[in-house]
C-alpha positions as CSV (number, residue, x, y, z in Angstrom):
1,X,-54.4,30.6,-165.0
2,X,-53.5,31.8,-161.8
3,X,-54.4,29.5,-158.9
4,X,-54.9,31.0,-155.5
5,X,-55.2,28.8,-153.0
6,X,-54.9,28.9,-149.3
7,X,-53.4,26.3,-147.2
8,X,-55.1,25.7,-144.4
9,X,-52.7,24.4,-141.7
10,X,-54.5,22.0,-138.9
11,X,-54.9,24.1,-135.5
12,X,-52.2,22.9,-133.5
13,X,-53.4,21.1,-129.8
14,X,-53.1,22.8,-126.7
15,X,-54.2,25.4,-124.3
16,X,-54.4,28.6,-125.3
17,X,-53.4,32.0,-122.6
18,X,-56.7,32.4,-121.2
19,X,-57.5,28.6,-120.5
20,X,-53.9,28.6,-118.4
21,X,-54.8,31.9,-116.8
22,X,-58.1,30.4,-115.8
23,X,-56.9,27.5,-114.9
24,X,-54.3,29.2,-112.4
25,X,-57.1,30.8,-110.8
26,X,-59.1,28.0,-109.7
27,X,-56.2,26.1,-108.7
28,X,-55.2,28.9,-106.4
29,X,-58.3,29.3,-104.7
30,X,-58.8,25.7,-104.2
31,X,-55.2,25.7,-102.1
32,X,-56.6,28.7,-100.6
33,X,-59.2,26.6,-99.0
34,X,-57.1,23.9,-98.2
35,X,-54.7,26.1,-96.2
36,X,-57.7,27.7,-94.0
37,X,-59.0,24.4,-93.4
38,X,-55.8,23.4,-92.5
39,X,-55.1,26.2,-90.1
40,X,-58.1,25.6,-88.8
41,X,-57.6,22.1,-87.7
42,X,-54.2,23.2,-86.3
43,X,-56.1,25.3,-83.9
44,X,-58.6,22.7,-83.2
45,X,-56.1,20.1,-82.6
46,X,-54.1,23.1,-80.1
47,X,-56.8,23.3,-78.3
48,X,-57.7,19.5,-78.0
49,X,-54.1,19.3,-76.5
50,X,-54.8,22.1,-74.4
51,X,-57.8,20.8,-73.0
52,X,-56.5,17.3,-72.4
53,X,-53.7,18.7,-70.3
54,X,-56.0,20.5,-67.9
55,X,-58.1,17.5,-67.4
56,X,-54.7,15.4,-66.6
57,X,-53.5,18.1,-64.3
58,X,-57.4,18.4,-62.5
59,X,-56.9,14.2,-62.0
60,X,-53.5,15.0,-60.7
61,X,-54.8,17.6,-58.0
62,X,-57.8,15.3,-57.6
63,X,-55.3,12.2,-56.1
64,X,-53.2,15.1,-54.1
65,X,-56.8,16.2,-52.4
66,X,-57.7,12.5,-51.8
67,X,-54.2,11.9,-50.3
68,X,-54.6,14.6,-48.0
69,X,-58.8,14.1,-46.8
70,X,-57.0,16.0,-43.4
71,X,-57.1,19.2,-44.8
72,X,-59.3,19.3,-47.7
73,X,-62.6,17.1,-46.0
74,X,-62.3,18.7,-42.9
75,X,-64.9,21.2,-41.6
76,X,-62.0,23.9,-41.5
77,X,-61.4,23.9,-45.1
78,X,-63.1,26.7,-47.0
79,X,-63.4,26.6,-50.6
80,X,-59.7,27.5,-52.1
81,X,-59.9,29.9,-55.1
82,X,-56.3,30.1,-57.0
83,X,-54.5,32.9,-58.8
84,X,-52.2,30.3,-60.7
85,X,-51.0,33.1,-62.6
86,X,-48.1,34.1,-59.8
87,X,-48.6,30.6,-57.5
88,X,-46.6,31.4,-53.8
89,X,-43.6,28.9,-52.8
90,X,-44.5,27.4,-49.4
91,X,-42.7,24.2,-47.8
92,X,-41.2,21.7,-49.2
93,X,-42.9,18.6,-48.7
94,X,-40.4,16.1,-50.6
95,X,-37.8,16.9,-47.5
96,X,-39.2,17.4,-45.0
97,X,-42.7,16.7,-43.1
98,X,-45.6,18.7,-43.5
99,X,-48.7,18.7,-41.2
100,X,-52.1,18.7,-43.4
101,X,-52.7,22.8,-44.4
102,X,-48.9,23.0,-45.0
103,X,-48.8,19.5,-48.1
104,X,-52.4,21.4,-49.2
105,X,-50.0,24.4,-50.0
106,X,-47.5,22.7,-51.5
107,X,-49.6,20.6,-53.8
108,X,-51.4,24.2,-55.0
109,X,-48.1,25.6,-55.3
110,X,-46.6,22.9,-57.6
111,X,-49.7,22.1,-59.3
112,X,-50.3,26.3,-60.3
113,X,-46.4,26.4,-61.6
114,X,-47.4,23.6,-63.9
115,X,-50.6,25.0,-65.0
116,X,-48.9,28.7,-65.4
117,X,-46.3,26.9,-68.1
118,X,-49.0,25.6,-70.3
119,X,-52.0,27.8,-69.6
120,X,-52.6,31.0,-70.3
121,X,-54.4,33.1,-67.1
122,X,-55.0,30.3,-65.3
123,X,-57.9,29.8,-62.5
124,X,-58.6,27.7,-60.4
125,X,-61.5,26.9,-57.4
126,X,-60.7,23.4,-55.1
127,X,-63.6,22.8,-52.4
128,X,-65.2,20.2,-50.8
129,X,-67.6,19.4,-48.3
130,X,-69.2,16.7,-46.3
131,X,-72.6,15.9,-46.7
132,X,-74.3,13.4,-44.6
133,X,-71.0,11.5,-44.4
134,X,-70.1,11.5,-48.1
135,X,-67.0,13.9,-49.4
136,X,-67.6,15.4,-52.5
137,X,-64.8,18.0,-54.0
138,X,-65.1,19.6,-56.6
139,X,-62.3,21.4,-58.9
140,X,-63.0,24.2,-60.8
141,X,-60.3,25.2,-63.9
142,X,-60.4,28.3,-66.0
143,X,-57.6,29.7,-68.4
144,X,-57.5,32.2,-71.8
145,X,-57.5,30.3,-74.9
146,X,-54.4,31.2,-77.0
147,X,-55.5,34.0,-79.4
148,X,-58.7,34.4,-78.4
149,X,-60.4,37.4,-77.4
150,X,-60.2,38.2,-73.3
151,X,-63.8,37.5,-72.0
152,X,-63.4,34.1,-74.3
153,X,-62.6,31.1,-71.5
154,X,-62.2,27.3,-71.1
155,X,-63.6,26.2,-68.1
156,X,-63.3,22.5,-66.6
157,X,-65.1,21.0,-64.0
158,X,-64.0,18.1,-62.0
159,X,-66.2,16.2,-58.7
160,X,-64.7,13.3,-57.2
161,X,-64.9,11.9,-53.7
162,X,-62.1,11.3,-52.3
């Protein structure tokens, strides 16, 4: 009597090839997402930083314009529209004294060197105007956004009186 049996031997636990493979996958392309989003919040918060710096540099040329209500109130003043790009020297006010056009210049020209290191293509407009015995200025603040395509630009917008 011959006695043929077969053994059968328990399938062992465990992931086979395809369930690893497929499991690779799908973890791959969920970091994928996660590193886009990432990147994108990267930019967002860039360009939150960005934007908060312009608004503390407008405030900043806001108290030099209501420092100096000579120059910038008075019915001489025309509208000033900056190239902050290449700003021009002019005097030094910290040494010695300046009449009312001369600190105007100054304060543009120390205000566009700080803009040109953080900005990209700055802009700027400064004008004020009296009407019926009320100042109002108003500062206007444009600049390329980092990576972005040319025509693509922040703008800011500031009125105050001073």
């Amino acid at each position: 009597m011959s006695m043929s049996s077969v053994v059968r031997v328990p399938h062992a636990g465990g992931f086979s090839l395809i369930e690893a493979l497929v499991a690779l996958v799908i973890s791959s392309f969920l970091m994928l997402v996660f590193m886009k989003m990432a990147g994108l919040q990267l930019h967002r918060a860039q360009e939150s930083r960005t934007r908060a710096f312009a608004i503390h540099q407008m405030q900043g040329m806001a108290a030099a314009v209501s420092v100096n209500p000579a120059y910038w109130v008075s019915k001489s003043a025309v509208p000033v529209t900056l190239n902050l790009q290449s700003p021009t020297g002019g005097p030094d006010c910290e040494r010695s004294r300046c009449n009312p056009a001369q600190l105007a210049q100054y304060d543009i020209a120390r205000w566009g060197a700080t803009l040109a290191l953080r900005l990209s293509a700055p802009e700027a407009t400064v004008a004020c105007q009296d009407d019926l015995g009320i100042s109002v200025c108003k500062i206007e603040l444009s600049w390329q956004e980092r990576g972005a395509a040319p025509s693509a630009r922040s703008k800011l917008a500031l009125r105050f009186t001073p």
